[in-house]
C-alpha positions in Angstrom: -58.1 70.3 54.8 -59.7 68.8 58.0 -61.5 66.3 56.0 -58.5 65.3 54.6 -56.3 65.1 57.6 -58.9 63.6 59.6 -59.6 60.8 56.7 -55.6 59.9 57.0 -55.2 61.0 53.3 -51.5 60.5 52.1 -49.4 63.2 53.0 -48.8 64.7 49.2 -52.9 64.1 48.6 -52.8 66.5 51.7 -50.7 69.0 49.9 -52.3 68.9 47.1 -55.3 70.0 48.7 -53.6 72.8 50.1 -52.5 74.0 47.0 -55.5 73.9 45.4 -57.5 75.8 48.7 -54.8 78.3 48.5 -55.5 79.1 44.8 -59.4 79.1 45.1 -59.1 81.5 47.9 -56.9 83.8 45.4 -59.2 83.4 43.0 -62.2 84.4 45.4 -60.7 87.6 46.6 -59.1 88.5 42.8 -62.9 88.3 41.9 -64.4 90.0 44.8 -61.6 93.5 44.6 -62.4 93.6 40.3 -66.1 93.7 41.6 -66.0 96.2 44.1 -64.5 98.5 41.4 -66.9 97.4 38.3 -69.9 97.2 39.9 -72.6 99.2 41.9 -73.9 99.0 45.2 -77.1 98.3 44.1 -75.4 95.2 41.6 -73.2 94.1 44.4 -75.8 94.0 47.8 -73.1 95.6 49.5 -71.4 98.9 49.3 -68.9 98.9 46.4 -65.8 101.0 46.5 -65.0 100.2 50.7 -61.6 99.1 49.4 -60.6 102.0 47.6 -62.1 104.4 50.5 -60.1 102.2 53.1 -57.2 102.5 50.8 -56.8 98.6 51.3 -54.0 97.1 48.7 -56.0 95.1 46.1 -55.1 93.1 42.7 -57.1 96.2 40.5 -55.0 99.1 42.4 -51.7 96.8 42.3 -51.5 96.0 38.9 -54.4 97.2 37.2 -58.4 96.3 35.8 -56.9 94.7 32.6 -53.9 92.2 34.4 -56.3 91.4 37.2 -58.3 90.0 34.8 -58.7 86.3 34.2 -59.2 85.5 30.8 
């Protein structure tokens, strides 16, 4: 986004950018919850299940493995 703003890109260029960080950054933390509940500690390099234990809201616990998904 600073790039963008910074390089005087047109303001719907702008937006479009935004969009498209916005979705990536879903798309990163839709990942990273189905992980933490599919995969070891060992396969992750982390502890897996901290969201579950820290009964944070994820897309697995909000609307299921299956619909969370992508296919």
């Amino acid at each position: 986004m600073a790039g963008a703003i910074l390089g005087r890109a047109a303001d719907g260029d702008v937006e479009k950018l935004r969009k498209f960080a916005r979705c990536v950054g879903l798309l990163f933390q839709v990942v990273d919850d189905i992980l933490d509940v599919t995969k070891s500690s060992q396969q992750l390099g982390k502890t897996a299940g901290k969201d579950l234990v820290a009964h944070k809201v994820t897309y697995p616990k909000l609307i299921g493995i299956d619909k969370s998904l992508i296919p």
